[in-house]
N, C-alpha and C positions, 0 to 999 in steps of 0.2 A: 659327426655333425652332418646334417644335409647338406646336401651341392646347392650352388644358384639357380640348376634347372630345378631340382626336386621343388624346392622351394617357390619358384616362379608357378607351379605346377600349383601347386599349396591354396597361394595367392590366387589363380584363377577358377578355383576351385570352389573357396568359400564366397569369392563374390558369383559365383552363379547362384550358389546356396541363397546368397543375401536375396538376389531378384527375386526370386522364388516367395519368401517370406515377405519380403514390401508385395509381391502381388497378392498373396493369399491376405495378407492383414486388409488390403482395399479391398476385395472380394469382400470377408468377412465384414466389413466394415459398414458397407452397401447393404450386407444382408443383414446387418443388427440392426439398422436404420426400420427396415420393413417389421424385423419380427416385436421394435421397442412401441413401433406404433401399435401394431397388434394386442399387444399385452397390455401396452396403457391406457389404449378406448376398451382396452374389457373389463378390467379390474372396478371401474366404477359398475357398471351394471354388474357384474358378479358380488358388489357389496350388497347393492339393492335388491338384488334378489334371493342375497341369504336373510336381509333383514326381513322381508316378505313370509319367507318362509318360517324365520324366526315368532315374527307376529300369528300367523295362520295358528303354530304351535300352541304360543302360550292362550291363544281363542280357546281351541281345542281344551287345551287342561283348565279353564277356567270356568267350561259347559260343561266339564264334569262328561264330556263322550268320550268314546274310545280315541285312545289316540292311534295316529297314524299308524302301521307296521313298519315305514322306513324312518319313524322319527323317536322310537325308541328302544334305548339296545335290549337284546333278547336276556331274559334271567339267569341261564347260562352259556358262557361264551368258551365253544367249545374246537371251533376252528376259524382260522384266519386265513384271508386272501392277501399279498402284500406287492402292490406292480412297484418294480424297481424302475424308474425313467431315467436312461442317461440316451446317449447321441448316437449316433452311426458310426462316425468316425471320429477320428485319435485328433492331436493336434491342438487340444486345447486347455493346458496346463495338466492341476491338478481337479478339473470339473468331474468327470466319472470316479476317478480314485474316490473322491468325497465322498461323492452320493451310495458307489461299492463297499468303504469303509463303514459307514451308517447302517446298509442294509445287512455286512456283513454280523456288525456291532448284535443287530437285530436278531439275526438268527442265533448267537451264544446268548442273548440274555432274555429274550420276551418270546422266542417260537417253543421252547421246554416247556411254559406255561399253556399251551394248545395241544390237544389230543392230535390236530391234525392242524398244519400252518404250512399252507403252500405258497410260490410265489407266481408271479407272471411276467414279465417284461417288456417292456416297449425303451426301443433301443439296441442296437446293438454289440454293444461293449459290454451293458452289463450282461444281458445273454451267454455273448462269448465268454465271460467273466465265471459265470456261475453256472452252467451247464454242464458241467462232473459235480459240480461241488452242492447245488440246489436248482436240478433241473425245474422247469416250470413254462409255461405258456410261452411262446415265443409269438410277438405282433407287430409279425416282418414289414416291413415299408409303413409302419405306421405315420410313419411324417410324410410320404409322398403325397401332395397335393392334398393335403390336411384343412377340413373346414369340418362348419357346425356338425353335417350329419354322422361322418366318420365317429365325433365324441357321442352321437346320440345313441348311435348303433351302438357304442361300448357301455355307455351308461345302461340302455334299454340291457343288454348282457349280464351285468353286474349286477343289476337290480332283478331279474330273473334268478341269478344266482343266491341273492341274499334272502330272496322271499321263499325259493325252493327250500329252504333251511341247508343247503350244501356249506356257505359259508356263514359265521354269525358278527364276522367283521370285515370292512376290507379297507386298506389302507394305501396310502401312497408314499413312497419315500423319490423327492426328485429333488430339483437346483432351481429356488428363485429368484427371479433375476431381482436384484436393487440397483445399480448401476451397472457401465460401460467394467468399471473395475472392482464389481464389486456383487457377491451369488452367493448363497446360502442355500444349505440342502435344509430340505423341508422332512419331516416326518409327517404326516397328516392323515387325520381322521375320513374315511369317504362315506364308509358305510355303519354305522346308522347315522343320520343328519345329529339327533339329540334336540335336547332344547336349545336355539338359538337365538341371540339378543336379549336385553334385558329389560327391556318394555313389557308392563303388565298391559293386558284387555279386560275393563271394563265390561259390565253387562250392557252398556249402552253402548257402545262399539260393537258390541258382535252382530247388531242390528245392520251395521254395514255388510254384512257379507251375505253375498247372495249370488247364484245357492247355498248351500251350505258348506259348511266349513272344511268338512272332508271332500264335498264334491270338487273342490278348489283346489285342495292339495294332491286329490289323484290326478290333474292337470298341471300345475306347476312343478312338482316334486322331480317329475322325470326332465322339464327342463333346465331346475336345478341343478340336479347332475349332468348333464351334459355340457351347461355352461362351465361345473367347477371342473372336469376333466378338460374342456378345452382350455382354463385357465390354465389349466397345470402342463399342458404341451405347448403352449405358450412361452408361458418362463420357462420352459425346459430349453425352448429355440434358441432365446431370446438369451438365454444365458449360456447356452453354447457358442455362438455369434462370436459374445461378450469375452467369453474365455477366449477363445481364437485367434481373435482380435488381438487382446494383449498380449498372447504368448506369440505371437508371431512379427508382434513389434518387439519384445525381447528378444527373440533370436536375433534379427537385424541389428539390432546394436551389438549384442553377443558377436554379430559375425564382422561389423566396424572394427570395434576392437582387436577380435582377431585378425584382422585384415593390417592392422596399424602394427599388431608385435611380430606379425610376420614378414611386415614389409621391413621392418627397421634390423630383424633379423638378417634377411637380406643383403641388404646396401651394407649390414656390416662382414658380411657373408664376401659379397663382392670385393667390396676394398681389400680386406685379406686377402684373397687372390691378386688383386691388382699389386697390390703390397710386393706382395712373396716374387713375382714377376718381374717386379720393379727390382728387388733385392738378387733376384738372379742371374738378370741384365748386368748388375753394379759390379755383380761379383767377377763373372765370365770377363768383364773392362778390363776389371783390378788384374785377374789371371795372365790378358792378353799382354797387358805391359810389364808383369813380370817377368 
């Protein structure tokens, strides 16, 4: 059995651990604040702007012109591009596991079907993760001081990529945030758009578009894409935060608890000593008066 020191030792041990965990949950806590504002004034204009695009679409197939080259997939799809998004750092339950398990899941059952399926990454973890096992693009500090143009410049990348004919898909596997306790990994389509929404256009509606149809969508298209990658690093924040957050207010109870079976360990730790001392005194009395 431990001594009263070991144990006292114990004790001050995990209540340092606990401080630790209540600062990091109020850190995170402040930062989920910032990153839920972020992803929640975007999400509506990133609706609007797929529906936009979706309409431009179904214009285009309704004039019987050519349709776009980002808005429909190539006839044979013979390599994929697939960015894995997790976080930088650890500490936030089971959020990268997910999103690593998903992408892993991907590579035994849908990358055999591709002549060639490479991946990319933004994040950390899964990099470290996969770099023996499915080396691929590393886009180190991608979150450092992250705004519109950072996604444009990757968009403007990948849409170079996909026109070159190097890739004929490219996809995203990351973590959307839904709530504070609550993140689902996403699978998602990036590259080709496809038909989007399900609003027909009229021939008297196409009357509204001016210039034309195509000249509309070589303008919108690319900010398309950079809106839906900023979306997606978004939730990826935003539910990193979220994860954090609550795994770091589980620890602090985790370490209360511990703190309570340790202390009562203790005090019963002591007594026994006090006990046995008390019994040694009584004894040594008894012996003197024999």
């Amino acid at each position: 059995m431990a001594s009263a020191k070991d144990l006292r030792k114990r004790i001050s041990s995990v209540k340092n651990t606990q401080q630790i965990t209540k600062a990091m949950k109020m850190v995170s806590a402040a930062k989920l604040r910032r990153a839920q504002e972020n992803i929640v004034s975007l999400r509506p204009y990133s609706r609007e702007m797929s529906k936009v695009v979706g309409s431009l679409a179904q214009a285009v197939k309704a004039s019987g012109e050519e349709s776009h080259p980002l808005l429909e997939a190539k006839s044979e799809i013979k390599s994929c591009l697939v960015f894995v998004v997790t976080s930088d750092r650890g500490l936030c339950g089971a959020l990268n596991a997910n999103v690593i398990k998903t992408a892993a899941r991907f590579i035994k059952n849908e990358a055999p079907k591709y002549e060639k399926c490479d991946f990319a990454f933004i994040g950390k973890k899964g990099y470290e993760y996969f770099k023996n096992r499915k080396p691929g693009k590393y886009y180190q500090d991608f979150y450092a001081g992250f705004r519109m143009p950072k996604a444009t410049q990757l968009a403007e990348e990948l849409i170079a990529l996909y026109l070159s004919g190097q890739y004929d898909h490219i996809r995203f596997i990351y973590s959307e945030f839904k709530s504070a306790i609550s993140q689902s990994v996403m699978d998602e389509s990036f590259l080709p758009v496809g038909t989007l929404g399900e609003s027909s256009t009229t021939e008297s509606e196409m009357t509204l578009y001016e210039p034309t149809v195509r000249d509309i969508l070589d303008g919108i298209l690319p900010k398309h894409f950079a809106t839906q990658i900023c979306r997606i690093v978004y939730d990826a924040l935003a539910s990193e935060h979220a994860a954090r957050m609550s795994a770091m207010e589980n620890a602090s109870k985790n370490a209360g608890e511990m703190i309570k079976k340790i202390t009562l360990l203790y005090n019963k730790t002591r007594q026994a000593a006090i006990t046995k001392e008390l019994l040694e005194i009584t004894s040594g009395a008894e012996a003197q008066k024999a």
